[in-house]
N, C-alpha and C positions, 0 to 999 in steps of 0.2 A: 783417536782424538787429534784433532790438528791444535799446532802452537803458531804464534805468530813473534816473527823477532823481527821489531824494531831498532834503528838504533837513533840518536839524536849524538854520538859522533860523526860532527863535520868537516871530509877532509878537500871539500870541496868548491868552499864558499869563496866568494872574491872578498879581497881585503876589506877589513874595515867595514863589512855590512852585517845585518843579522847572519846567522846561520841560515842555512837553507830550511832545514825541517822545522824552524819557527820561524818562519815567513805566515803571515798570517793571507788566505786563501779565501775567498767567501766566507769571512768571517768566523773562522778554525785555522788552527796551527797548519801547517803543511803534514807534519808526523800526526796529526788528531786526524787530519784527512786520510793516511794511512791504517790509523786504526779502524777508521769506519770503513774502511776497505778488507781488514782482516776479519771482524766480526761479521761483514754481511759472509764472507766466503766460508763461515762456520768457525770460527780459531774461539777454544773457551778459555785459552791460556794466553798471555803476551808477556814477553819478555822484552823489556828494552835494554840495550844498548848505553849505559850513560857513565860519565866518571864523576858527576855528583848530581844530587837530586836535589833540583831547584826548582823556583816555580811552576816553570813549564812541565816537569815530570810528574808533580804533584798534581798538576791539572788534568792530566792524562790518564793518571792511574784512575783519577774519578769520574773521567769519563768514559773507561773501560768497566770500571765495577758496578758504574750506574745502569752499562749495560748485561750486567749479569757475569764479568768476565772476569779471570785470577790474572792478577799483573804483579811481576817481577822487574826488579830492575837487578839488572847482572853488570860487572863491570871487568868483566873477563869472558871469550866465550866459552871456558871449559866447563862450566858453571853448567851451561847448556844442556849437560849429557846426563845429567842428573833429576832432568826436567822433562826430557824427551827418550819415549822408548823406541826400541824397534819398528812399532807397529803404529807408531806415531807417524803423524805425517807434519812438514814444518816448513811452514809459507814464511820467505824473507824478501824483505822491500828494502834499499837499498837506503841509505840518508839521503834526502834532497829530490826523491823521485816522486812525482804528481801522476798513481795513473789514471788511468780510464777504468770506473767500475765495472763496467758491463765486458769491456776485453781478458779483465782477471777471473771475473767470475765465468766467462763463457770459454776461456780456454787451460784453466787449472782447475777443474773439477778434478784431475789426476795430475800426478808426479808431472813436473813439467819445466823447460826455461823462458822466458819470454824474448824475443828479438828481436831485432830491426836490423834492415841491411846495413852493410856496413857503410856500405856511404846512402845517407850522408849523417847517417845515428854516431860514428865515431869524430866526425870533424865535431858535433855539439857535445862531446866529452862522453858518450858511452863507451864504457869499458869493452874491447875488442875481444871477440873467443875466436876467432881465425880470419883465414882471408873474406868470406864473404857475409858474419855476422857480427852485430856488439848486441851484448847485454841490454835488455832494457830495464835490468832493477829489479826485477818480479823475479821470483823462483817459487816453486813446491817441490820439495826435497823429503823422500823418505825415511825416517827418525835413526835409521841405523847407519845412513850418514855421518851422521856424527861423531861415528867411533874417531876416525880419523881427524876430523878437528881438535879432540882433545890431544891428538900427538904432537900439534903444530904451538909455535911460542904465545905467549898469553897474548903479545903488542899485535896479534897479525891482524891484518884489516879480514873481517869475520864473513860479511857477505862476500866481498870478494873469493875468500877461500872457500866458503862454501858452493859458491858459481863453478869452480875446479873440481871442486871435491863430487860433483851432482855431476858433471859431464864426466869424469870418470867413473862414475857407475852407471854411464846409459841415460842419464835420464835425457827424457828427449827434449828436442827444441823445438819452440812455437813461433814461427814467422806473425809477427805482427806487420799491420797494414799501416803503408807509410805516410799515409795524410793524417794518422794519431802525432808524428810529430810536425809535418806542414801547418796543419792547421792549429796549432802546437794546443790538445788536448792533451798528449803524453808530451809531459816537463820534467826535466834536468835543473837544477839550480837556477829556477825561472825569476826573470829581471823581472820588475816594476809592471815594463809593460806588458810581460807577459801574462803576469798575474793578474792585470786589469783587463785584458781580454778574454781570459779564463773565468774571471765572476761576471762581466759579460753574458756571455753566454750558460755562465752558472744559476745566473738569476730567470734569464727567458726560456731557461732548458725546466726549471722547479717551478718557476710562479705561478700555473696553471691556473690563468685567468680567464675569470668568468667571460661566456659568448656575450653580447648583444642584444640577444635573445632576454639577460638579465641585464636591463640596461645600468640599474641602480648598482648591482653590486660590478657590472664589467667598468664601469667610473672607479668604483673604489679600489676594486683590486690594482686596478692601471695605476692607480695614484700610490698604492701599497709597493707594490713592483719598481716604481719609480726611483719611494725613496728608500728601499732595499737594500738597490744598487751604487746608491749614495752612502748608506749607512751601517752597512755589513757589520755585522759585531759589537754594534755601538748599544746594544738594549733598550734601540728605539720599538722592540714586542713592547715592551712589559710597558713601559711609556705609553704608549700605544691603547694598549688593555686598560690602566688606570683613565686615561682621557676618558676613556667608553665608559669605567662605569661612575666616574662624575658626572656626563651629560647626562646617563641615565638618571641615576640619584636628583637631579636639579631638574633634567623634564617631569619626573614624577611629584615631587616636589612641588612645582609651578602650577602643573595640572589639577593637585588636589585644593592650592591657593586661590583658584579659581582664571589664572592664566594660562585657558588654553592653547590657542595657537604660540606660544614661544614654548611652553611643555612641548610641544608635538617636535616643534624646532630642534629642539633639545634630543626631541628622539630620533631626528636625523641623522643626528652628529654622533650621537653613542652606536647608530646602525655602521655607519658610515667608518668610525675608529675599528670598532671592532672586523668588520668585512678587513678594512687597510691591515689591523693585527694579524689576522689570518693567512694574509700572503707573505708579508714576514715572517713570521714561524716557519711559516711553509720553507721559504729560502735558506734562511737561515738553520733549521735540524732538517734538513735533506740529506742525507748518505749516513745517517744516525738510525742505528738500527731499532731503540728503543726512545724516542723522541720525548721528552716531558714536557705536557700541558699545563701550566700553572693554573691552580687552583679558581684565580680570578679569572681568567679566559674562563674557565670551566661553568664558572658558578656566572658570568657573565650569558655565554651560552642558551646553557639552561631559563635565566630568567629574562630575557631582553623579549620572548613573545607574551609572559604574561604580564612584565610592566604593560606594553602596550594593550592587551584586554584589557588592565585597570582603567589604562587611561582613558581611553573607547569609554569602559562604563560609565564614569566620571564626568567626560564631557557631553553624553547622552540625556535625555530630558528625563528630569526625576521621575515622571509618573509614568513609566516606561517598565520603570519594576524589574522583572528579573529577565528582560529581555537586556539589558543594558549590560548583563555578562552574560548573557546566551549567545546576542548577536555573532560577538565578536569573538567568542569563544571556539562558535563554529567557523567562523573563516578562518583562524588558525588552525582547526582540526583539520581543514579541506588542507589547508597548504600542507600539511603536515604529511598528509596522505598522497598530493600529489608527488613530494620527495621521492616515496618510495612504491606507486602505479606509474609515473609515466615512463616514458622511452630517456634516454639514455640525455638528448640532444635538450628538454625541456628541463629537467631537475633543478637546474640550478637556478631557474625562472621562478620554481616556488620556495626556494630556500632567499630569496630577494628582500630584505627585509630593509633596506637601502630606499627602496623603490618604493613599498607600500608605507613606511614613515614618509614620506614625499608627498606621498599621496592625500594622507592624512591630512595636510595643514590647511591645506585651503577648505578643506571641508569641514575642519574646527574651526575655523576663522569665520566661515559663513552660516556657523550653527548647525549643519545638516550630516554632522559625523554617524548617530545612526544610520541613517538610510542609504547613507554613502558608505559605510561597512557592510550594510545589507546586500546591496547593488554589488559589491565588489565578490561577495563570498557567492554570489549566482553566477556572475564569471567564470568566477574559479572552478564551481561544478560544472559550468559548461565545458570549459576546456578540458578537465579529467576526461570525459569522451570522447576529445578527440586526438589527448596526448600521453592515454593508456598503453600500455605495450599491449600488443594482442596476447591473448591465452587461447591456446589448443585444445 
């Protein structure tokens, strides 16, 4: 079993600011960003580091248990050896340190120290292990470690002595690559503007936004992505999600009133919010091992294709009969189909629901909404032929 020890003692921080490990990062704590760094690496246990448990601790623990995980808060480390056996193994991040996921997980699969040369990792405050290495925060240290910290005084600073206690039993050292701190992806008690360049790149490294190709939803996503990066943490999701499904509720609404073209409008704007939510969420529960979708996304999701068959049928010519939910029933089955036949590069072209409400209004506005869903859902079988992935 691996454990994960956190601490949220900071002896580190410059005066008179937040502490480091509650610096808020892409819209999470700095230590919350830790934790999603202990869970992706497998840790089903955490233990933090704290001398009271305040808000911030309290939001941790529940962001660890929501992801399946036992969290302890210890405020001594002898506490530790009681928690970790031999055969355990025990990942420690340092307070204040931001790393790189992919560097932890790709070089602590085994017992391990993390490092950077010493110059120029020691001038930006990494703690030095000899002449030509410092610390960089990260360890995996085998649980029988620990005999030895319980011999040492309760006040000792914990990672630090466990950084000593790991090189004197061998474990090895991992040179990490020095553009992690250049390009400052691996952070020490990072300023302002560090952290504004770090969600930067945190939000256009997650946002994975729609090609071109989807022209309706590569608008919205852009527009989602935009103000992401503006609003980190702020619960402009769920904002976001409710907008979608009031336009929806009031396109649906207007269209059965017999106001077509501003119904359809309306279901622009619910495509539109919801695509923008989506890349939100996206940024925002990135490095979360167990992400939660609220319920209204969800139930948004699910219903935002058959509002529009309603509406399709609705604004369709009465004596039309049960063509007026057949039409349109099957252009969504086609799109639905192509999500999961075409190549890789097209998908997101029929998940566009941005695009095809767009499409919609002029053709409610001019009366010709059957035939113009008709027309559209023979496109759409035309193209499954030519944007199928081959089969062998």
């Amino acid at each position: 079993m691996r454990v994960a020890l956190l601490s949220v003692l900071d002896n580190q921080s410059r005066p008179r600011t937040l502490p480091a490990p509650f610096r808020v990062v892409a819209g999470a704590r700095l230590v919350e960003r830790q934790l999603d760094i202990a869970l992706a690496a497998g840790c089903e246990t955490i233990a933090c580091l704290a001398l009271t448990v305040g808000r911030e601790v309290i939001e941790l623990q529940h962001r660890a248990e929501a992801a399946g995980a036992r969290f302890i808060v210890i405020r001594e480390p002898r506490k530790l050896s009681g928690m970790v056996t031999a055969q355990d193994e025990l990942l420690v991040m340092a307070p204040g340190i931001l790393p790189e996921e992919d560097a932890v997980l790709r070089h602590l699969a085994r017992p391990g120290v993390l490092t950077f040369p010493e110059d120029p990792a020691v001038q930006r405050g990494y703690e030095r292990i000899d002449a030509n290495f410092a610390w960089a925060g990260v360890l995996l240290v085998r649980g029988n470690a620990l005999e030895q910290l319980a011999q040492l005084p309760a006040d000792v600073d914990t990672p630090s002595a466990l950084l000593r206690i790991a090189l004197q039993c061998g474990t090895r050292p991992h040179p990490l690559e020095t553009r992690l701190l250049d390009d400052d992806i691996w952070l020490r008690d990072p300023s302002p503007e560090q952290i504004s360049a770090r969600e930067r790149s945190w939000v256009a490294g997650h946002a994975d936004v729609a090609p071109f190709t989807a022209p309706g939803l590569a608008v919205a996503e852009r527009m989602g992505a935009r103000l992401a990066r503006d609003t980190l943490g702020s619960g402009l999701s769920r904002a976001l999600a409710i907008g979608s499904g009031v336009a929806g509720v009031l396109g649906l609404g207007l269209t059965l009133a017999g106001w077509i073209a501003p119904g359809f409008g309306f279901a622009v704007l619910a495509a539109l919010l919801l695509a923008m939510e989506a890349v939100v969420r996206r940024v925002s529960t990135a490095g979360q091992v167990r992400p939660r979708v609220s319920l209204l996304v969800q139930a948004l999701t699910v219903l935002l294709d058959p509002i529009l068959v309603l509406m399709v049928a609705v604004a369709s010519p009465e004596d039309t009969q049960w063509l007026r939910l057949f039409v349109p029933a099957v252009l969504i089955g086609l799109l639905h189909l192509g999500e999961r036949l075409a190549v890789p590069r097209w998908r997101r072209s029929y998940q566009d629901r941005v695009l095809l409400s767009v499409l919609f209004v002029p053709a409610a506005l001019f009366g010709v909404i059957q035939p113009f869903v008709a027309f559209i859902a023979l496109v759409v079988m035309i193209t499954l032929f030519l944007t199928s992935q081959p089969r062998d």
